[in-house]
N, C-alpha and C positions, 0 to 999 in steps of 0.2 A: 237709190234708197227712197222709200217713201211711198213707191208706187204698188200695187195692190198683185203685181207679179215679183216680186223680191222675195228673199229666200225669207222664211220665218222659223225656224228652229232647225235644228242637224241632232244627231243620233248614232253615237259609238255602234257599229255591230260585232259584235262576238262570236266566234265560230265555236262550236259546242260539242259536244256530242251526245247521243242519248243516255249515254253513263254519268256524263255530267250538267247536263243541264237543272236538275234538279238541286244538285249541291250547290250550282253556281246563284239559282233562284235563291234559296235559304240565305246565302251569305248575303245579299243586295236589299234584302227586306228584314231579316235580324243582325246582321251588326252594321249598315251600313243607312237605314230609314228608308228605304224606296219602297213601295208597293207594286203590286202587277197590275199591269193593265191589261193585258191581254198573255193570254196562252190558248195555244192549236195546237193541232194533229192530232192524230192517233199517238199515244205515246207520249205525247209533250212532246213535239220538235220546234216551237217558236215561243216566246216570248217577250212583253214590254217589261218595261220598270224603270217608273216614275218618280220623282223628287223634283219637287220645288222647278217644277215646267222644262229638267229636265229628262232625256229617257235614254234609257241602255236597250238594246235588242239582244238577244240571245238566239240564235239559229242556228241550228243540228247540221251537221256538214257528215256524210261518212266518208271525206278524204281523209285520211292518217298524217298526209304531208302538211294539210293546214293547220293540225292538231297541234301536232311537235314544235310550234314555232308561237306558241302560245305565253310564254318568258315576257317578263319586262313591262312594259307601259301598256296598257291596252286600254284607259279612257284617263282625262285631264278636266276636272272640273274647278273652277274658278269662285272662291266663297268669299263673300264679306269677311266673317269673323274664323280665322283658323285658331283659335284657341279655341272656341263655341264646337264646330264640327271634333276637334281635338277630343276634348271631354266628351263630346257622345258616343265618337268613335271606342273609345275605353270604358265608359260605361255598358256598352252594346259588346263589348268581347271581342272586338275586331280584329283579325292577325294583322297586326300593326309590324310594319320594316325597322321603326323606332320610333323618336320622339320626334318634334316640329324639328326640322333643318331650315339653316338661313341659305340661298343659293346665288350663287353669284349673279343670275341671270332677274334677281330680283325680286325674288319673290321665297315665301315662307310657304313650306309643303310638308305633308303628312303621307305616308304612300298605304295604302290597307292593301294586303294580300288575300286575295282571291284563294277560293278552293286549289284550282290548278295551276297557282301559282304565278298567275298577270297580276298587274299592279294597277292599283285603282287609285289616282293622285288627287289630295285636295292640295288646292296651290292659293295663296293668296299674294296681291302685289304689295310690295312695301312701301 
């Protein structure tokens, strides 16, 4: 730690497809506040998106077998205030799983559901 080779941020990637990348863009910048930082290709096959220093990747895959397995948790972000992100999440229209859950494991979370169905978790610790 400390040294000027140490890790300095990490980044969920997302495997996409060109049918969804778009929709998956839309939901991360209107109901969730992230902006783009970058998008490529022909087509839009890549994508950034950014919030508060951190970032989501979005990358077009045309394997079908990485698709199908696209279910469940696919990024964990850690916030100060989970009632704060809570309410903006619900002002933004965000397909929300439910309300804040307490978890055994410690911490208080909100999960937002993605177009295709992954889960996007705000967690906070108790």
């Amino acid at each position: 730690m400390g040294n000027s080779n140490g890790l300095l941020r990490s980044a969920a990637v997302l495997q996409v497809s060109s049918r969804t990348i778009r929709p998956m863009i839309d939901f991360f910048v209107d109901h969730l506040g992230f902006t783009v930082g970058t998008d490529v290709g022909n087509g839009l096959h890549f994508a950034t998106l950014d919030r508060d220093g951190q970032t989501i990747m979005l990358n077009c895959t045309p394997d079908p077998l990485i698709l199908r397995r696209v279910k469940g948790w696919a990024a964990y972000f850690w916030v100060d205030d989970i009632e704060l992100i809570y309410s903006e999440l619900v002002a933004n229209r965000a397909n929300l799983k439910g309300k804040i859950v307490e978890k055994p494991y410690g911490c208080k979370e909100v999960v937002a559901v993605a177009p295709d169905g992954r889960e996007i978790v705000f967690g906070q610790l108790m």
